[in-house]
PyMOL Python script that loads the backbone (N, CA, C, O; Angstrom):
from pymol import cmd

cmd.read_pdbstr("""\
ATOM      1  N   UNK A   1     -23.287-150.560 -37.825  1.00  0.00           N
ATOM      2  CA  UNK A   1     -24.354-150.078 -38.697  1.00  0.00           C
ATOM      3  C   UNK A   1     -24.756-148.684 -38.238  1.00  0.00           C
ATOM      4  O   UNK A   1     -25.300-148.548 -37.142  1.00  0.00           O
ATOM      5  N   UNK A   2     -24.540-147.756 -38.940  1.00  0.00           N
ATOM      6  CA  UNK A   2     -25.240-145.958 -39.223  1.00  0.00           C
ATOM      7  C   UNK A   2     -26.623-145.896 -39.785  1.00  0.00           C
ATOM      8  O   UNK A   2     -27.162-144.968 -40.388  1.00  0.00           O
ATOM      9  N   UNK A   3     -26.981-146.806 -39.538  1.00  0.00           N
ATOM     10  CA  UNK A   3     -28.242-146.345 -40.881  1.00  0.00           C
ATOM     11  C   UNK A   3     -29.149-145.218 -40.221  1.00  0.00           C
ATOM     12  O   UNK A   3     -29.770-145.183 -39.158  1.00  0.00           O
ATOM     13  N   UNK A   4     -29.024-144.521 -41.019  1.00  0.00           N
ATOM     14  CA  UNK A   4     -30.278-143.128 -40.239  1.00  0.00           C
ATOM     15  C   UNK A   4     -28.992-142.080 -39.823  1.00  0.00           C
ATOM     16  O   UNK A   4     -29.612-141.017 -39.799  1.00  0.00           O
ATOM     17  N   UNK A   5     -27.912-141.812 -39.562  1.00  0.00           N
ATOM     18  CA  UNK A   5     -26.936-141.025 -39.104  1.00  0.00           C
ATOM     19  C   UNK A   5     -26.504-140.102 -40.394  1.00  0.00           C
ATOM     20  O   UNK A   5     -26.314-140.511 -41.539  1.00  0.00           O
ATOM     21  N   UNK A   6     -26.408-138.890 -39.964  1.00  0.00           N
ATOM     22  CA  UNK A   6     -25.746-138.194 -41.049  1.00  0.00           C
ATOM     23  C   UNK A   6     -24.866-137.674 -40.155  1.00  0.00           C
ATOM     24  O   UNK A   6     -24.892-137.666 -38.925  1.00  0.00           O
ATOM     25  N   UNK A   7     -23.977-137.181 -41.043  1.00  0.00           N
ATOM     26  CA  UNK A   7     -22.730-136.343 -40.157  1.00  0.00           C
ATOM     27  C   UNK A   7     -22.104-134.824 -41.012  1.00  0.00           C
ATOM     28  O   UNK A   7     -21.292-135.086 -41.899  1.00  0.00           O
ATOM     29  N   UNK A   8     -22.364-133.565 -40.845  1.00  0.00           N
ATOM     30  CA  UNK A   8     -21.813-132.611 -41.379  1.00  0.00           C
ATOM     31  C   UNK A   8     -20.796-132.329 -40.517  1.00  0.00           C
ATOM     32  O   UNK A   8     -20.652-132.748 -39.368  1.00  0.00           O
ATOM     33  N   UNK A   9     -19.632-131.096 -41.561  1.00  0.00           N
ATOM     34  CA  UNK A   9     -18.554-130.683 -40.672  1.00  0.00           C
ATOM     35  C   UNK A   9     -18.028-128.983 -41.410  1.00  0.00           C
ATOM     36  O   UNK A   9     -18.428-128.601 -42.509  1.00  0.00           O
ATOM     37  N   UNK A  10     -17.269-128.334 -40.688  1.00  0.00           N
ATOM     38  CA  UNK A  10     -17.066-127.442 -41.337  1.00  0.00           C
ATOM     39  C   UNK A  10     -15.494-127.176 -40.840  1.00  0.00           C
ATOM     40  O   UNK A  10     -15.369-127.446 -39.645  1.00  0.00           O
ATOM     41  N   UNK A  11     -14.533-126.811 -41.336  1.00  0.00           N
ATOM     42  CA  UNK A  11     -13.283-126.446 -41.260  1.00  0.00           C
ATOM     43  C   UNK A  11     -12.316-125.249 -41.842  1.00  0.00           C
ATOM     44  O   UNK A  11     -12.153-124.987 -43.034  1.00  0.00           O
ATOM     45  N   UNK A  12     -11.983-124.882 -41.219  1.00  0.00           N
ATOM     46  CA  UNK A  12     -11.161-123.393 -41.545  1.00  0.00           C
ATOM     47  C   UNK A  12      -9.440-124.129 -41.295  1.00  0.00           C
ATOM     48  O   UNK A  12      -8.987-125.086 -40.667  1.00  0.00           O
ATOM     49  N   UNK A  13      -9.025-123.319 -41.961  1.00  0.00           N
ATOM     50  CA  UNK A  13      -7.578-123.421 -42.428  1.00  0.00           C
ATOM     51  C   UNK A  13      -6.841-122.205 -42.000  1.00  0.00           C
ATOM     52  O   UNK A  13      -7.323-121.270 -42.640  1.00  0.00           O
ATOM     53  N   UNK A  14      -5.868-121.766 -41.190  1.00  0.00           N
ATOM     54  CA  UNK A  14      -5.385-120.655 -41.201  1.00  0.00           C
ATOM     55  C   UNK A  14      -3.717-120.311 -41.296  1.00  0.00           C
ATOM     56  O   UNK A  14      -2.931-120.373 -40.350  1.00  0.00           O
ATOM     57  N   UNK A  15      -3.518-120.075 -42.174  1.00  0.00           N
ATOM     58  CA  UNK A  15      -2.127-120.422 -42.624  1.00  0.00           C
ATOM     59  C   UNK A  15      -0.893-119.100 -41.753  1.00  0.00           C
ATOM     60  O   UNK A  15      -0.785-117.913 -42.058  1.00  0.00           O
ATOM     61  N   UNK A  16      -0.564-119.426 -41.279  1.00  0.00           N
ATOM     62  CA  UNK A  16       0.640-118.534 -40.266  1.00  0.00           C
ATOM     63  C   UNK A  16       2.347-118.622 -41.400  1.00  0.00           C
ATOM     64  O   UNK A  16       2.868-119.670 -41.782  1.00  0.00           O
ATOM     65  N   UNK A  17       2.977-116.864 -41.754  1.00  0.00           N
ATOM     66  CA  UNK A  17       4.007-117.158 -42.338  1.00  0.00           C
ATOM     67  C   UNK A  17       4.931-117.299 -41.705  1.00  0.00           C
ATOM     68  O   UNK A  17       5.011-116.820 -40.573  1.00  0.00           O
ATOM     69  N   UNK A  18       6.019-118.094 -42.343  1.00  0.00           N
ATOM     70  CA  UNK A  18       7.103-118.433 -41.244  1.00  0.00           C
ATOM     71  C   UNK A  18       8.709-118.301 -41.669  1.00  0.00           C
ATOM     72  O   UNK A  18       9.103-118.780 -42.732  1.00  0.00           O
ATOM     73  N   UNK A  19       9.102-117.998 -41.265  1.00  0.00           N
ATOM     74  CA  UNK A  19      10.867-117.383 -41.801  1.00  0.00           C
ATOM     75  C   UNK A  19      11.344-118.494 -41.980  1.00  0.00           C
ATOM     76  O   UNK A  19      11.190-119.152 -40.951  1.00  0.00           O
ATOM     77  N   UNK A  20      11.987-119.213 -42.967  1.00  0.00           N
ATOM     78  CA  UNK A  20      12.884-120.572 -42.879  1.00  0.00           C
ATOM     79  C   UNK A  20      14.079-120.372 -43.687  1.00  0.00           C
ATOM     80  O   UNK A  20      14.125-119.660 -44.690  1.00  0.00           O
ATOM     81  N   UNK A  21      14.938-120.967 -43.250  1.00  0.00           N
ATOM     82  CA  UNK A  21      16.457-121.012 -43.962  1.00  0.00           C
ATOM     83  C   UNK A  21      16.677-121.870 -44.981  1.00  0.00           C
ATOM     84  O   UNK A  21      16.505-123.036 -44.626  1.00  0.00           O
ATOM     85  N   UNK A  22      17.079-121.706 -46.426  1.00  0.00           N
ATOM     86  CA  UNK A  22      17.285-122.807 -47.407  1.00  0.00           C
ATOM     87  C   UNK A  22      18.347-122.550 -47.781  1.00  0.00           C
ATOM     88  O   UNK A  22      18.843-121.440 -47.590  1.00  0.00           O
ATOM     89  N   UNK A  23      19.014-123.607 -48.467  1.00  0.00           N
ATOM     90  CA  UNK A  23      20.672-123.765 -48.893  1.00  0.00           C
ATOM     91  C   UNK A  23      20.482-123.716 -49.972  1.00  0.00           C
ATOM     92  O   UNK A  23      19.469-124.250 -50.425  1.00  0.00           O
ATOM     93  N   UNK A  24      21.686-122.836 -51.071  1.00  0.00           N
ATOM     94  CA  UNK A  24      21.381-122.829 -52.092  1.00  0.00           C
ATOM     95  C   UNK A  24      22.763-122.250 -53.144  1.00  0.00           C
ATOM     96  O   UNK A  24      23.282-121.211 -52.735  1.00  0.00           O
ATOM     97  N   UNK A  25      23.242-122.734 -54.179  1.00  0.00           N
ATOM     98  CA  UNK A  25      24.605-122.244 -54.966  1.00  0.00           C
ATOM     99  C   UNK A  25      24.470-122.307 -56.266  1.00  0.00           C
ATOM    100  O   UNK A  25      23.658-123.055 -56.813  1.00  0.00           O
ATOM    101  N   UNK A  26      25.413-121.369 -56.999  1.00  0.00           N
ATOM    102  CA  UNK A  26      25.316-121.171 -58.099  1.00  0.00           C
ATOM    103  C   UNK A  26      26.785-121.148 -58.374  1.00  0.00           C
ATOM    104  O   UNK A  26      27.704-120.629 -57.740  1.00  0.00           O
ATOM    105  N   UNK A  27      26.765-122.112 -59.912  1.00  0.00           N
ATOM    106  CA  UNK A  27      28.170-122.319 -60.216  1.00  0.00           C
ATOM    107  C   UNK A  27      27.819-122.006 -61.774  1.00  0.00           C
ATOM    108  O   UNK A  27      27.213-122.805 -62.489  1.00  0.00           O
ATOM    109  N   UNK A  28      28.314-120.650 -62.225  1.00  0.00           N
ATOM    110  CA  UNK A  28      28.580-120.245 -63.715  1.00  0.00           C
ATOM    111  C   UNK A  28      29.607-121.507 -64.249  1.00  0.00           C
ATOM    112  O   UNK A  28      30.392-122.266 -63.682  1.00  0.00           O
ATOM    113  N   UNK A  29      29.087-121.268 -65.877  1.00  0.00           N
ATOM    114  CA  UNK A  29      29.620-121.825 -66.814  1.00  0.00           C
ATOM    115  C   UNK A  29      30.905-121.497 -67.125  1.00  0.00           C
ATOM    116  O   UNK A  29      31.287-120.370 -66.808  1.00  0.00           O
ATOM    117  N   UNK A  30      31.490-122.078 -67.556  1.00  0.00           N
ATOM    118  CA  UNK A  30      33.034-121.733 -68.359  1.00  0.00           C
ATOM    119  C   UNK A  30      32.727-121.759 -70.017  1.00  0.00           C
ATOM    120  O   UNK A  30      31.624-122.148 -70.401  1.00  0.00           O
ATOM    121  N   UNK A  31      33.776-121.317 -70.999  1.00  0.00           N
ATOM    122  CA  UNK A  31      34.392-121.506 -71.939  1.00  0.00           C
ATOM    123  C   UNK A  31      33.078-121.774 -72.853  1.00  0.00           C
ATOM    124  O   UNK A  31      32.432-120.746 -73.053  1.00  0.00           O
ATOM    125  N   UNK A  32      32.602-122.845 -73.394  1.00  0.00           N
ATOM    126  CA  UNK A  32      31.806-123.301 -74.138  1.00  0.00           C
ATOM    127  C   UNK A  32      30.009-122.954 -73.384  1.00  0.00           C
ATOM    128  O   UNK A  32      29.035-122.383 -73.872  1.00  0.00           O
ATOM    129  N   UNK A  33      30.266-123.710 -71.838  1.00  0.00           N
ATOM    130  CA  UNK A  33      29.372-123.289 -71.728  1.00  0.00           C
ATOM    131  C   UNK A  33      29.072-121.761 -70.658  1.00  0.00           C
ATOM    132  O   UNK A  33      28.273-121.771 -69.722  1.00  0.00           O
ATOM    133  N   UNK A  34      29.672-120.878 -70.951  1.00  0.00           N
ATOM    134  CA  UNK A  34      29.601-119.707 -70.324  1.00  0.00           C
ATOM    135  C   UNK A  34      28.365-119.669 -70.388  1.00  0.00           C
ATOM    136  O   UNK A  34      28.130-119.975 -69.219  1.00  0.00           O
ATOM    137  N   UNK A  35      27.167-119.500 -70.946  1.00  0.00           N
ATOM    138  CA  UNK A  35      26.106-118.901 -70.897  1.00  0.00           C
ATOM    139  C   UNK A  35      25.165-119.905 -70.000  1.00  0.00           C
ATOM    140  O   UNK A  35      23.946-119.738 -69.956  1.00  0.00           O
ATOM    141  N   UNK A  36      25.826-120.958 -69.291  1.00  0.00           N
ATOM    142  CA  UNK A  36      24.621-122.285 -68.590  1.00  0.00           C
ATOM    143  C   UNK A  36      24.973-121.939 -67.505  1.00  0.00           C
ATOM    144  O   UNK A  36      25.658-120.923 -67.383  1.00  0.00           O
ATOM    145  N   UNK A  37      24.692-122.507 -66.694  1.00  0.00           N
ATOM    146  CA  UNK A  37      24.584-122.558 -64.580  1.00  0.00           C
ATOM    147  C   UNK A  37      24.445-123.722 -64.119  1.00  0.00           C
ATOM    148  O   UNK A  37      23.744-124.313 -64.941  1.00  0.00           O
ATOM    149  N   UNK A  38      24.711-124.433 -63.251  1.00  0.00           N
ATOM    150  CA  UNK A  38      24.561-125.066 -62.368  1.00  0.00           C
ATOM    151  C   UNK A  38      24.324-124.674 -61.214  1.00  0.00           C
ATOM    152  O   UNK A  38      25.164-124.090 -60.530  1.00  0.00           O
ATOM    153  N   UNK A  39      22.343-125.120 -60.576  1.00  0.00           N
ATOM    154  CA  UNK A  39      21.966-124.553 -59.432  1.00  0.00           C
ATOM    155  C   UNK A  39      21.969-125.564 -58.516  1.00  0.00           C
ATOM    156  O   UNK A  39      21.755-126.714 -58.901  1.00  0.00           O
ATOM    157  N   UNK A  40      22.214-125.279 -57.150  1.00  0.00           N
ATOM    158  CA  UNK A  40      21.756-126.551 -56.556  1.00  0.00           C
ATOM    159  C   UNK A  40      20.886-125.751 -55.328  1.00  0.00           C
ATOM    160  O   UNK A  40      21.033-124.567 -55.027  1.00  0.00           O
ATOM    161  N   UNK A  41      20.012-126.640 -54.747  1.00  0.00           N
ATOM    162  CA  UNK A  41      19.088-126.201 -53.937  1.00  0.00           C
ATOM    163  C   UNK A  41      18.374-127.363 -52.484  1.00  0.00           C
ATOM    164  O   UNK A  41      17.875-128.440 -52.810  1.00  0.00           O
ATOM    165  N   UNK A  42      18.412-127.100 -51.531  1.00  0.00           N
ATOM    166  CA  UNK A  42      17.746-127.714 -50.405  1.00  0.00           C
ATOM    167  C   UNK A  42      17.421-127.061 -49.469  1.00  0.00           C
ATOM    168  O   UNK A  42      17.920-126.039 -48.996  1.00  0.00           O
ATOM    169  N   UNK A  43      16.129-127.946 -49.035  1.00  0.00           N
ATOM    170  CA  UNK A  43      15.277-127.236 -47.739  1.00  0.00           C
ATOM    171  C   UNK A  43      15.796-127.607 -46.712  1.00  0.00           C
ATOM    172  O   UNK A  43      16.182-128.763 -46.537  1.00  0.00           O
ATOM    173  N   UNK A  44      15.902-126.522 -45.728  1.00  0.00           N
ATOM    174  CA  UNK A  44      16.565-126.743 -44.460  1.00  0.00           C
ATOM    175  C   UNK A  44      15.539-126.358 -43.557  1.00  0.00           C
ATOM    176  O   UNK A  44      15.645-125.258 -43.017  1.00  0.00           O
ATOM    177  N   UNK A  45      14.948-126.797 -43.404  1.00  0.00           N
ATOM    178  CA  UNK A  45      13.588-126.676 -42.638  1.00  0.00           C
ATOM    179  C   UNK A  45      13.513-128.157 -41.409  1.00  0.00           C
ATOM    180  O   UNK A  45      14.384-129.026 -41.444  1.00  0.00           O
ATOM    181  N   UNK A  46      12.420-128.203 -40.471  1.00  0.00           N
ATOM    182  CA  UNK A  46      12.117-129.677 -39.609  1.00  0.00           C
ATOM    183  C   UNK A  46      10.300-129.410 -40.508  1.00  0.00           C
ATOM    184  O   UNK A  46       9.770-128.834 -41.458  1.00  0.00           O
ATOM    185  N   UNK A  47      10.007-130.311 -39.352  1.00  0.00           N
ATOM    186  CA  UNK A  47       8.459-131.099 -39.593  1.00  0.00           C
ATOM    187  C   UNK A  47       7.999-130.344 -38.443  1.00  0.00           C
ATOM    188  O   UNK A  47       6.850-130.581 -38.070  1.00  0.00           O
ATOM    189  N   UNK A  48       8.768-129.362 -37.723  1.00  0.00           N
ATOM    190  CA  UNK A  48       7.795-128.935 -36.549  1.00  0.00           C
ATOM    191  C   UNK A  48       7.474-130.042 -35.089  1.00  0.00           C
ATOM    192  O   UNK A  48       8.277-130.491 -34.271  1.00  0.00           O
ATOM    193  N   UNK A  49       6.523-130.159 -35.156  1.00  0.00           N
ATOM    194  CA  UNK A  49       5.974-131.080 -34.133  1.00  0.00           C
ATOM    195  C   UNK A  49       5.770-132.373 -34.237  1.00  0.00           C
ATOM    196  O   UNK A  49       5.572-133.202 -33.349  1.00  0.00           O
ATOM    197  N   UNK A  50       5.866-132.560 -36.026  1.00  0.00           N
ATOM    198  CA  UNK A  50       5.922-133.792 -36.192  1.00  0.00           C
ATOM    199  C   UNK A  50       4.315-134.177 -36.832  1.00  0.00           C
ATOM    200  O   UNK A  50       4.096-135.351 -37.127  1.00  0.00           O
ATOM    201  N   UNK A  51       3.418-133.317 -36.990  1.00  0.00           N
ATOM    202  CA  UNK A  51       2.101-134.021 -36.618  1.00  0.00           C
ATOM    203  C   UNK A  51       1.519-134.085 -38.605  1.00  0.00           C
ATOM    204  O   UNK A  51       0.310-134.021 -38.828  1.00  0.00           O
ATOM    205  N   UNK A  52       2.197-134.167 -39.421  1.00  0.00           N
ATOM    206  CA  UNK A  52       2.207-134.676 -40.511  1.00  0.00           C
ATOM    207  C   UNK A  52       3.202-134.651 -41.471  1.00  0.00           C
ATOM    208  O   UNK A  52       3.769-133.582 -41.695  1.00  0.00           O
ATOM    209  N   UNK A  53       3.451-135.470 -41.964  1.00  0.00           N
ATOM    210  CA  UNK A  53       4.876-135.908 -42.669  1.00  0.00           C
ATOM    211  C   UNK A  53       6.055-136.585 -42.051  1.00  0.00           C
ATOM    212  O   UNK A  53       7.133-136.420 -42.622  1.00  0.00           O
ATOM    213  N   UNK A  54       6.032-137.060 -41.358  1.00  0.00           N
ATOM    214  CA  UNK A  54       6.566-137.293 -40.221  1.00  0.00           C
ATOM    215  C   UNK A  54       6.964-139.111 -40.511  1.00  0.00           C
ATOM    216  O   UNK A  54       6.086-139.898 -40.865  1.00  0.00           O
ATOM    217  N   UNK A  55       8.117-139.446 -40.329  1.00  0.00           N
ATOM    218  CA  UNK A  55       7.970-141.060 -40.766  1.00  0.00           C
ATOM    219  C   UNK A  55       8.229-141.599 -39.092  1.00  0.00           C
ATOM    220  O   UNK A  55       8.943-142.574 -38.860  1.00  0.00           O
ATOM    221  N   UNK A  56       7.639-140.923 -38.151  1.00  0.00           N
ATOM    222  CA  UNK A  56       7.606-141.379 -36.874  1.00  0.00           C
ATOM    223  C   UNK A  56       6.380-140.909 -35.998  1.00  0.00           C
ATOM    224  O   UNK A  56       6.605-140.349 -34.925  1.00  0.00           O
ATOM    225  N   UNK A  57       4.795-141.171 -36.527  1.00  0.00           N
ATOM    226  CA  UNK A  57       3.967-140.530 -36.294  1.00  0.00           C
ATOM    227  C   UNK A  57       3.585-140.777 -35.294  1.00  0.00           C
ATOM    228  O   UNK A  57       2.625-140.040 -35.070  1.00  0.00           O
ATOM    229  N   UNK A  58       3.903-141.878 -33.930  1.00  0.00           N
ATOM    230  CA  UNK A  58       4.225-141.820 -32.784  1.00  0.00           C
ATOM    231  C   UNK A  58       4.467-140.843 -31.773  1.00  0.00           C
ATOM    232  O   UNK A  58       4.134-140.779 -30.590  1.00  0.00           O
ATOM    233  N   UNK A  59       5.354-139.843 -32.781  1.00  0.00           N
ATOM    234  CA  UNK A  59       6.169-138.868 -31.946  1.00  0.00           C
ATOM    235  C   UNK A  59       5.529-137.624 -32.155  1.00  0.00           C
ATOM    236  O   UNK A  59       6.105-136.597 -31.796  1.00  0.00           O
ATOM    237  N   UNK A  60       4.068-137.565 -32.855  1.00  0.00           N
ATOM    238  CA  UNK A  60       3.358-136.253 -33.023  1.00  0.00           C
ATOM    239  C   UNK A  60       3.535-135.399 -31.547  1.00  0.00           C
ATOM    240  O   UNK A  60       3.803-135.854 -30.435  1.00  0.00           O
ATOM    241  N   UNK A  61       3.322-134.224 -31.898  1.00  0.00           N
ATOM    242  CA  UNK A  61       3.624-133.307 -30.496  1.00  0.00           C
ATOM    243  C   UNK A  61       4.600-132.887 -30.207  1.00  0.00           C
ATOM    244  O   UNK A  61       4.641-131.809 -29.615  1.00  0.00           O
ATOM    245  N   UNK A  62       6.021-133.758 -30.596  1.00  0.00           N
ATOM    246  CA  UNK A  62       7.534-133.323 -29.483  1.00  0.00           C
ATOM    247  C   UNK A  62       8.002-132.643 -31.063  1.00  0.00           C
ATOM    248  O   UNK A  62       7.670-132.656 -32.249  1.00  0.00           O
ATOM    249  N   UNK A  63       8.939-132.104 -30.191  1.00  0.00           N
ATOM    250  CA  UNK A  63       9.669-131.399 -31.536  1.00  0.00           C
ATOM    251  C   UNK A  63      10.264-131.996 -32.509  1.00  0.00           C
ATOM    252  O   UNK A  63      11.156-132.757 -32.134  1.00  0.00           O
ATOM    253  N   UNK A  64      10.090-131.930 -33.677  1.00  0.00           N
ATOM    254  CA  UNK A  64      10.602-133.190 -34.305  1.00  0.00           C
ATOM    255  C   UNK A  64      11.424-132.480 -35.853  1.00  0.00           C
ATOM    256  O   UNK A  64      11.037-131.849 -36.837  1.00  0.00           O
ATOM    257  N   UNK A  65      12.535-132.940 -35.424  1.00  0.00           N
ATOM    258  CA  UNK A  65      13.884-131.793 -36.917  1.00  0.00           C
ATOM    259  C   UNK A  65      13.528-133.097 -37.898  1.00  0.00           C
ATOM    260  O   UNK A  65      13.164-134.273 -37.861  1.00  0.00           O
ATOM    261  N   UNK A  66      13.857-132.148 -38.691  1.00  0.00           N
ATOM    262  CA  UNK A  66      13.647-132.675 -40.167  1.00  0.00           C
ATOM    263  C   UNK A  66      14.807-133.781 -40.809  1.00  0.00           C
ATOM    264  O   UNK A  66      14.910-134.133 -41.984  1.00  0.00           O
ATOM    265  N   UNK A  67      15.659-134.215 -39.604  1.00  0.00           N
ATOM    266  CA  UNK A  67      16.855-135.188 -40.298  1.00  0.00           C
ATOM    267  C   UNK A  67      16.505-136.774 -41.049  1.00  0.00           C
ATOM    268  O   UNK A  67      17.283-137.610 -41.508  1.00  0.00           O
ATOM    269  N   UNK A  68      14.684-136.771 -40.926  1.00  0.00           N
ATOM    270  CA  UNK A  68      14.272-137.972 -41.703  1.00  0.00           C
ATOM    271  C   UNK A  68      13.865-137.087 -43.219  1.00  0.00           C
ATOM    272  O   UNK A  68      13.790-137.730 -44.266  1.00  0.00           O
ATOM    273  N   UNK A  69      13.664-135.849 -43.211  1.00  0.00           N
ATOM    274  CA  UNK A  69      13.321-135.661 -44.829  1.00  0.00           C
ATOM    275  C   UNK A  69      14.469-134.808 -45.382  1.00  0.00           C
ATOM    276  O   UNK A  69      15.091-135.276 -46.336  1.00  0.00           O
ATOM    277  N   UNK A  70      14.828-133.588 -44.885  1.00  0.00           N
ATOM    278  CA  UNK A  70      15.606-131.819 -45.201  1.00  0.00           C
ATOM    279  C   UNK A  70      16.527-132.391 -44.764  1.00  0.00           C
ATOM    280  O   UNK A  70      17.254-132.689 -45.712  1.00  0.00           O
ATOM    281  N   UNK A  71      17.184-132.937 -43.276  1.00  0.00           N
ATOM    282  CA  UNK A  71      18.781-133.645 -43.412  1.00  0.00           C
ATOM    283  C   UNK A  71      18.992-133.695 -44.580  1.00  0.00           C
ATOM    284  O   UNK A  71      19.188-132.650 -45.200  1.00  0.00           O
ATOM    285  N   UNK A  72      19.011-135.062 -45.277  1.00  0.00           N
ATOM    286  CA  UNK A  72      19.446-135.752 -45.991  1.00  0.00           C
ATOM    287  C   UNK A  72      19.568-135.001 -47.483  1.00  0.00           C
ATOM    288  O   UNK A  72      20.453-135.313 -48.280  1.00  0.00           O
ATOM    289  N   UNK A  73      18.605-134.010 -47.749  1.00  0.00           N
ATOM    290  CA  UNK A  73      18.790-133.436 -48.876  1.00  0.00           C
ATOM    291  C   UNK A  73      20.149-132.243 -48.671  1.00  0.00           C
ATOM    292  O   UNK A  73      21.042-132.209 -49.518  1.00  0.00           O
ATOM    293  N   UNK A  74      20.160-131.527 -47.746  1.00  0.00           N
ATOM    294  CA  UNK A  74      21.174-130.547 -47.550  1.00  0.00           C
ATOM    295  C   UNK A  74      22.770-131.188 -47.647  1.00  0.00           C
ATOM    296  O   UNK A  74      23.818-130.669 -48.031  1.00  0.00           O
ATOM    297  N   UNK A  75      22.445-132.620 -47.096  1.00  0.00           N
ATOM    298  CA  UNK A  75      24.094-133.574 -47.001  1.00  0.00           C
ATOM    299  C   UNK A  75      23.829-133.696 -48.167  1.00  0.00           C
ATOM    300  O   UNK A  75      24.277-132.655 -48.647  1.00  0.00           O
ATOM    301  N   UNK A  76      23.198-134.534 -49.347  1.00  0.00           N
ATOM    302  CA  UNK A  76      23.387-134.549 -50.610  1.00  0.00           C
ATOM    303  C   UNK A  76      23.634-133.397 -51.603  1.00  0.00           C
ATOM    304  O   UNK A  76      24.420-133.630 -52.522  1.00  0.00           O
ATOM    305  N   UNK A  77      22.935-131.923 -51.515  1.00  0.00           N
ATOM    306  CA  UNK A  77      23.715-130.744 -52.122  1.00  0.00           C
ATOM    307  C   UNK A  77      24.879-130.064 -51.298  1.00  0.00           C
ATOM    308  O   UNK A  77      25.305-129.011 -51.772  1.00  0.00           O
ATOM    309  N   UNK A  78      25.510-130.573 -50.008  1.00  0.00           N
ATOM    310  CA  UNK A  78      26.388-130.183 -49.966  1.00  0.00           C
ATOM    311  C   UNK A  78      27.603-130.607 -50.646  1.00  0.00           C
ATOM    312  O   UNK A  78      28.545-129.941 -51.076  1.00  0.00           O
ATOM    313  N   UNK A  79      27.358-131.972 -50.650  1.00  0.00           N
ATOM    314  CA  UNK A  79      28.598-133.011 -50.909  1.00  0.00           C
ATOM    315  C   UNK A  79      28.466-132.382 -52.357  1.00  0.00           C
ATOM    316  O   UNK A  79      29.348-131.634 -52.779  1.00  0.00           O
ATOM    317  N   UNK A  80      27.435-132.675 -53.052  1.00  0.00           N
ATOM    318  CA  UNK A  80      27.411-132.277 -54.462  1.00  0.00           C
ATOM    319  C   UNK A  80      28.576-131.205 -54.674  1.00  0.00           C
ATOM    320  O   UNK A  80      29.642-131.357 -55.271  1.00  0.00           O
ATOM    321  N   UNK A  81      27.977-129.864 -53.892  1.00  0.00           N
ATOM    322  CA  UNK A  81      28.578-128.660 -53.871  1.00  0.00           C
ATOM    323  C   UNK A  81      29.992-128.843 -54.021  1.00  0.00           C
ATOM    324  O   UNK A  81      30.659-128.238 -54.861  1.00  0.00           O
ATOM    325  N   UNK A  82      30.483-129.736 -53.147  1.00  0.00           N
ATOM    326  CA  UNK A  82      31.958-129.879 -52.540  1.00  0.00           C
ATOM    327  C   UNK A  82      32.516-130.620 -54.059  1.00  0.00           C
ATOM    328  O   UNK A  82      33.479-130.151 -54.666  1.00  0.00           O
ATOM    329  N   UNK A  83      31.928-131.552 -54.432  1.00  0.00           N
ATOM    330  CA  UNK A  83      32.317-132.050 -55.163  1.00  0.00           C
ATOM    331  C   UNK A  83      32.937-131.426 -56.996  1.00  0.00           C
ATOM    332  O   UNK A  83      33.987-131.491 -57.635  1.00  0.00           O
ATOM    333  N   UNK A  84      31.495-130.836 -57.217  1.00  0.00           N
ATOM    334  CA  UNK A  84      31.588-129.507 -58.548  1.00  0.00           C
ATOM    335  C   UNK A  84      32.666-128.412 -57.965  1.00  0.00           C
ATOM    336  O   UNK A  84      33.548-128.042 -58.740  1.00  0.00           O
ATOM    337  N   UNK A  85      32.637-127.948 -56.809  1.00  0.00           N
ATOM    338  CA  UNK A  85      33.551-126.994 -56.452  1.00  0.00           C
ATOM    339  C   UNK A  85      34.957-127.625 -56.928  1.00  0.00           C
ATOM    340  O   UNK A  85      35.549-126.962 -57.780  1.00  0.00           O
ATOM    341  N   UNK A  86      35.456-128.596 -56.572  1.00  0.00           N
ATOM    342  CA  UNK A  86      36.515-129.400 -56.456  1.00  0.00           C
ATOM    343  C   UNK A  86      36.989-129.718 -58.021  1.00  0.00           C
ATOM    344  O   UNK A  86      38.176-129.622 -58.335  1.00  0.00           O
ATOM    345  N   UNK A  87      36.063-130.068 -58.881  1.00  0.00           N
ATOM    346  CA  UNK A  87      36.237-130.165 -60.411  1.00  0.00           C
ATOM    347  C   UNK A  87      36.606-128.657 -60.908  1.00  0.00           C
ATOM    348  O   UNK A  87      37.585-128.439 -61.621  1.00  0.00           O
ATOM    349  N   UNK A  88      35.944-127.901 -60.571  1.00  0.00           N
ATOM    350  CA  UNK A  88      35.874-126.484 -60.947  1.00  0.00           C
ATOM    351  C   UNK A  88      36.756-125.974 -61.164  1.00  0.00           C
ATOM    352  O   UNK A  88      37.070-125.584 -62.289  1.00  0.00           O
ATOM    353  N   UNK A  89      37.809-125.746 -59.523  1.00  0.00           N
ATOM    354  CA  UNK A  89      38.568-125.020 -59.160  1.00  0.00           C
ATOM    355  C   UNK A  89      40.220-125.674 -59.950  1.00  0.00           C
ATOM    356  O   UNK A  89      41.280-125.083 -59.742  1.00  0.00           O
TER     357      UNK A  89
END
""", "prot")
cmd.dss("prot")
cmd.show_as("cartoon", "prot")
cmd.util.cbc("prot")
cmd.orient("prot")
C-alpha cells in the first residue's frame, strides 16, 4: 500500500550517430518487364550490449551480435540473392 506517495521523474534521451553496414541488391528487369526491379535488403547490424531487443535479456551488458535478429535476415537475402542470380543468369 502507497497511499499518500507520489512519485515524479524526468528523462532525457540522447541519441549518438552510428556508422552501420547493410546488405543490399538490385536486379533489373528483362524483356517485358524491363522497366520493374527487384530489391532486396537486410540489416547487418548486432543489439550492441544486448540491453533491449535482445531474446537473451540475461545477457544485458556483454556484447551481444545480432545472429538472434540481422543474422538470419542477411542468410535469407543472401540465399534469395543466390537464388534470382541463378534464374537470371
Amino acid at each position: 500500500d502507497l497511499a499518500g506517495v507520489s512519485v515524479s521523474m524526468v528523462a532525457e534521451t540522447v541519441r549518438k550517430p552510428r556508422a552501420t553496414a547493410n546488405l543490399g541488391g538490385v536486379l533489373p528487369g528483362r524483356g517485358e518487364l524491363a522497366g520493374e526491379w527487384v530489391v532486396l535488403i537486410a540489416s547487418y547490424d548486432g543489439l550492441g550490449l544486448g540491453r533491449t531487443g535482445s531474446r537473451r535479456p540475461e545477457l544485458a551488458g556483454r556484447i551481444h551480435p545480432g545472429a538472434d535478429d540481422n543474422a538470419s535476415g542477411v542468410a535469407g537475402v543472401l540465399h534469395a540473392a543466390a537464388r534470382l542470380a541463378s534464374e537470371y543468369d
